[in-house]
N, C-alpha and C positions, 0 to 999 in steps of 0.2 A: 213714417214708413218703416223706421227702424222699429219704432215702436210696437209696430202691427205685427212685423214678420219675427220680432220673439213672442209675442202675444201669439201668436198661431201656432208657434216651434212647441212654446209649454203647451196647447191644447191639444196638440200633438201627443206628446211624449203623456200629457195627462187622461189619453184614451187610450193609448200604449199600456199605462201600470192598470187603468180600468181594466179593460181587457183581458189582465194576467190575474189578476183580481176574482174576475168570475170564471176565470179558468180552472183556478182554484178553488175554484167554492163550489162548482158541479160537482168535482170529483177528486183533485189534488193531483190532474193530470195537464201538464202542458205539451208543448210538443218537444223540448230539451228536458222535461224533469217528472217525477214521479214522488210523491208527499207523502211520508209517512207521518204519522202524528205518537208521540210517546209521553207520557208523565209520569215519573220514576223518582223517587228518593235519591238524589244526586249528594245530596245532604241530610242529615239525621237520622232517624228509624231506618232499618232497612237498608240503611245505604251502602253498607260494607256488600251486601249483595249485591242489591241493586243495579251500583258504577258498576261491579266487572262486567254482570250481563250486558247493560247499555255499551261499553267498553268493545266488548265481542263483536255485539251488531255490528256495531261502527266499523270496526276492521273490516269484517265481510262488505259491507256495501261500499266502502272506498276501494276495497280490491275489486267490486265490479265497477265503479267510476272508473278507476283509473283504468281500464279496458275500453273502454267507451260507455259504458254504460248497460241499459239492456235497449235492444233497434233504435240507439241515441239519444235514450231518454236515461239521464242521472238519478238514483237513487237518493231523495234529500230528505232525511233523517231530522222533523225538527222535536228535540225533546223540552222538555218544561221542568223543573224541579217540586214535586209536589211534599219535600221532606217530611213523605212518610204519611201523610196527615192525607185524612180520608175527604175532606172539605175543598181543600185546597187541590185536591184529583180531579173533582170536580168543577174547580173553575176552571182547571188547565183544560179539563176536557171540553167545555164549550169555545174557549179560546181556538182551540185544535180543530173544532168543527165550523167556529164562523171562520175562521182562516180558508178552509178547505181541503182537505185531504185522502187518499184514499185508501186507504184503512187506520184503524188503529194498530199502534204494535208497541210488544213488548213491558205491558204495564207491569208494576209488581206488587203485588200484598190481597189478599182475598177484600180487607175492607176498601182498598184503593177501586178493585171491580168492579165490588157490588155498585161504592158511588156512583162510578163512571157509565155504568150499564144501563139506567134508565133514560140515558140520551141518544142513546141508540137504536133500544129495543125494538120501535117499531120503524126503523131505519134499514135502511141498503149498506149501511158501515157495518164492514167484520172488525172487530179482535182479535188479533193474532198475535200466537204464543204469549199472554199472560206469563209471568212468571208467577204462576199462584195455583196451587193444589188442593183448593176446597173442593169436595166433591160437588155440590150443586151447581158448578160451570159446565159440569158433561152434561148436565142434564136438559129437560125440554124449556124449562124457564130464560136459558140463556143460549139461544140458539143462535146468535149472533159471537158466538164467541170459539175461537178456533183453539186447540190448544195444544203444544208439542210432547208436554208431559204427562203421564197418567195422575191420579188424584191420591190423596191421602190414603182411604181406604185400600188401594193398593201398596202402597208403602208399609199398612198396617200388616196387609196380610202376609208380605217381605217375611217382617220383624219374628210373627208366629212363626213361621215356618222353621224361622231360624232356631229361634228359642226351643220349638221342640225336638231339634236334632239335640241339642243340652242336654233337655230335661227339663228346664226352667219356661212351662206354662203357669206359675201362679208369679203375678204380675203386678206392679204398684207401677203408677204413673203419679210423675210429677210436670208440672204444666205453669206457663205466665200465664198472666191474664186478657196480653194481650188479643186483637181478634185473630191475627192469624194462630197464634198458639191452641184459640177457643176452636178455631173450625180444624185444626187438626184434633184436639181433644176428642171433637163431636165423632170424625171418621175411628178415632181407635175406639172410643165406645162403644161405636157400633159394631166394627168388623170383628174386635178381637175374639169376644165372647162365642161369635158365630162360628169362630172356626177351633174353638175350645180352648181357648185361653180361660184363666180364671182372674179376671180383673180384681183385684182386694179391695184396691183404695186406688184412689184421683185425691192429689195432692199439688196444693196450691205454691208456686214459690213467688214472693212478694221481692221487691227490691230490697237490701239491706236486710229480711229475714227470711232467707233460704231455709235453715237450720229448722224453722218450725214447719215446713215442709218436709225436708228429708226426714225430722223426727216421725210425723204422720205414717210416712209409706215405710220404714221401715219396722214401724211398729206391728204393721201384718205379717214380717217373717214374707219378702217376695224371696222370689230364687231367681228376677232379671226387674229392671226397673226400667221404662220408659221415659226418657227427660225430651218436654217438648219445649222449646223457647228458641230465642236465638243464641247465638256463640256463648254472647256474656254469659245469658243469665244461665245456659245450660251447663256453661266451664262452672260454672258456681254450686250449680244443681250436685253435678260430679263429683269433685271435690269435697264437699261434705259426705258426698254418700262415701265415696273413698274413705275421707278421716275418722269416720265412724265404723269401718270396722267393714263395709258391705265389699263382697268379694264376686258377686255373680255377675253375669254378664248385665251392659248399661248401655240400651238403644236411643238414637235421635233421627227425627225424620228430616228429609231433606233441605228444611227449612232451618235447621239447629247449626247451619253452618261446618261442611266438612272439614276443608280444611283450615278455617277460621279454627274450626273449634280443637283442632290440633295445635295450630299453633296457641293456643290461648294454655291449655293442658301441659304441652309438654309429654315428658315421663309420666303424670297422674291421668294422662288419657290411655295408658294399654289396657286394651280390651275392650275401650270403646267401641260398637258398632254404628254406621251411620249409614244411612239411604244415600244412594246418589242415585239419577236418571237419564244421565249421559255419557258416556264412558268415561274412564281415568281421562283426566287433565297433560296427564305426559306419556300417551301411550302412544308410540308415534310409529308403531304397524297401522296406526289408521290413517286414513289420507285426510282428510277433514280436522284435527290434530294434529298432523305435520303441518297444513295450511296453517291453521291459526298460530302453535307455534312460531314459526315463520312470519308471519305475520305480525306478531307481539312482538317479537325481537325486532325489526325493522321500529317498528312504531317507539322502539325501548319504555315498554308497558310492564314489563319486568313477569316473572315469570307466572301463566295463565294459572288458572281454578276451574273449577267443573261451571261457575257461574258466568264466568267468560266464552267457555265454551257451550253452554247451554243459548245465550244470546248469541256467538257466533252460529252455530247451527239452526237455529231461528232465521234469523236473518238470511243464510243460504235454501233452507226451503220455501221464505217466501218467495225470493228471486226467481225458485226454482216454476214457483205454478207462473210468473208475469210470464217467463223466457217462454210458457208455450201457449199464451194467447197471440193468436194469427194476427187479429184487429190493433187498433187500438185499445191499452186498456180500460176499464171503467170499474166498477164495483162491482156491477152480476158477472162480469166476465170473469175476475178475481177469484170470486166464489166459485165460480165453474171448474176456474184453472185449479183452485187446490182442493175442490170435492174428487178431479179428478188425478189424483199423485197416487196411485194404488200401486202399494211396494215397491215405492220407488227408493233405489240404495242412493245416499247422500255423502259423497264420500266415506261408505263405510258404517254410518247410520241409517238406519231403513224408516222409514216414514210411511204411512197407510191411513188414507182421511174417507177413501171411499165406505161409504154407509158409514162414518162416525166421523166426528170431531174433535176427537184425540188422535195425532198421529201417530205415539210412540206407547206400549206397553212397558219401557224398561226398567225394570227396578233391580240393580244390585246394592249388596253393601259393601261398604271399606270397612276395614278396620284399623284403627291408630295400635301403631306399636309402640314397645317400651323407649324407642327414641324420639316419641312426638311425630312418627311421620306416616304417612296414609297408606294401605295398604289394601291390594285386591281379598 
């Protein structure tokens, strides 16, 4: 008898996890919790980005946990480590999906999207906020993909704008090999010329041989040089062009790591200019910046980057479309909730999804001073 009545108790409790099981696999909605699903470079490539962004989310959605949630349902954040590696995004991504969840968020790397995007395309699953700026995510092929930041090409056409207050339109890019480097490559090729730049040379920097790059693009006589890669290889990029003699001004897009790539420089970064997409990191007239600030320091995450605050501000505008479905949530309602955020101020950053899938146009630049430190 005893035997039976645990025997009943586990098929009990074993209809019980069932249950939660296909709770989750509809849509990653139960009635205490709400599933996002993330696969991010926690480790390796990318991951000096990556962590803070994932880092940021995280804070915002435990500050709405720890409020109760959104109508009682907890924000559950599960991420996967795909270090970097475009295969392995891929398998995180189908793990994420037979799990159940209701959206994606937060991925990073153009090649990490493209992988992960044919499992969804002709699916009810959004992507929300990528940290990735190839232009063909705004476009119709990826209409499953939500995005907070604007694209490469606008960062390109930042960078001219600036250059031509200078003077310095004739232009030498140096670039990695890798894919994200390649798909910014692809947007300044296209933009810059259009809007009269005079591109000379695209130069390639290889690991361990910067030096026969820099030689390349300086060999055209530019009057500003674009360096696209990450931190490392763009601190690298720099520095030779520095050591050799180049004195005009030396752009990177917002993937080249700001203030990575200050502290990597030092003194040899003034006059670096860099894209960022979401305000200064310590400007704390913003309210969304003082949260996270605040926030950071509690959690002792030590002090924020624009990439912590990029995933923080993520993470509160998705919160932002759940908090005004009536129903409960599902995935078209999602979509409803953030097709409809039109000019909506977010502590101080403005967000606008209606007719597009970009919600932010913002592209400024910083520039590193002669003491290594970032500047409006």
């Amino acid at each position: 008898m005893m035997y039976l009545d645990a025997l009943a108790r586990s098929a009990i409790v074993a209809a019980l996890a069932l249950s939660g099981v296909v709770a989750h696999a509809l849509d990653g909605v139960t009635k205490s919790s709400i599933v996002l699903g993330q696969s991010v470079a926690l480790t390796g490539p990318g991951s000096a980005l990556a962590v803070p962004f994932h880092q940021g989310a995280k804070l915002y959605f435990d500050r709405v946990n720890a409020a109760g949630g959104i109508n009682g349902r907890k924000i559950e954040l599960v991420t996967l480590d795909d270090r970097g590696n475009a295969q392995q995004t891929a398998a995180n991504t189908k793990k994420l999906l037979d799990q159940g969840i209701l959206s994606l968020f937060g991925y990073y790397g153009s090649p990490q999207v493209t992988a992960a995007y044919p499992m969804i395309k002709d699916s009810d699953v959004l992507m929300f906020a990528p940290m990735s700026a190839a232009d063909e995510f705004r476009g119709a092929m990826y209409g499953n993909v939500y995005s907070i930041r604007p694209g490469y090409s606008e960062e390109a056409a930042a960078i001219i704008r600036h250059a031509e207050t200078l003077g310095a339109r004739r232009l030498a890019i140096l670039h990695g090999n890798d894919s994200e480097s390649l798909a910014a490559l692809d947007s300044a090729q296209r933009t810059m010329p259009s809007m009269g730049a005079n591109v000379l040379a695209s130069a390639l920097m290889t690991s361990g041989n910067i030096s026969n790059g820099v030689d390349k693009a300086l060999a055209v006589k530019p009057e500003s040089v674009l360096v696209i890669g990450d931190s490392n290889s763009a601190a690298g990029g720099v520095r030779d062009l520095r050591a050799k003699g180049f004195r005009g001004p030396i752009y990177g897009f917002s993937n080249t790591g700001e203030s990575l790539l200050a502290e990597e420089l030092g003194a040899t970064g003034a006059g670096v200019v860099v894209v960022r997409v979401v305000p200064k990191s310590d400007t704390a007239k913003i309210a969304v910046v003082r949260e996270l600030l605040a926030d950071a320091q509690a959690a002792k995450l030590g002090k924020p980057n624009v990439y912590m605050l990029e995933g923080y501000i993520a993470a509160r505008v998705y919160a932002e479309a759940v908090r005004r479905i009536q129903r409960d949530p599902n995935r078209a309602r999602v979509k409803k909730a953030i097709e409809g955020l039109d000019d909506v101020n977010v502590g101080g950053f403005r967000v606008h999804f209606t007719d597009d899938r970009v919600a932010s146009r913002m592209v400024e630049l910083s520039l590193i001073d002669s003491q290594g430190r970032v500047r409006e």
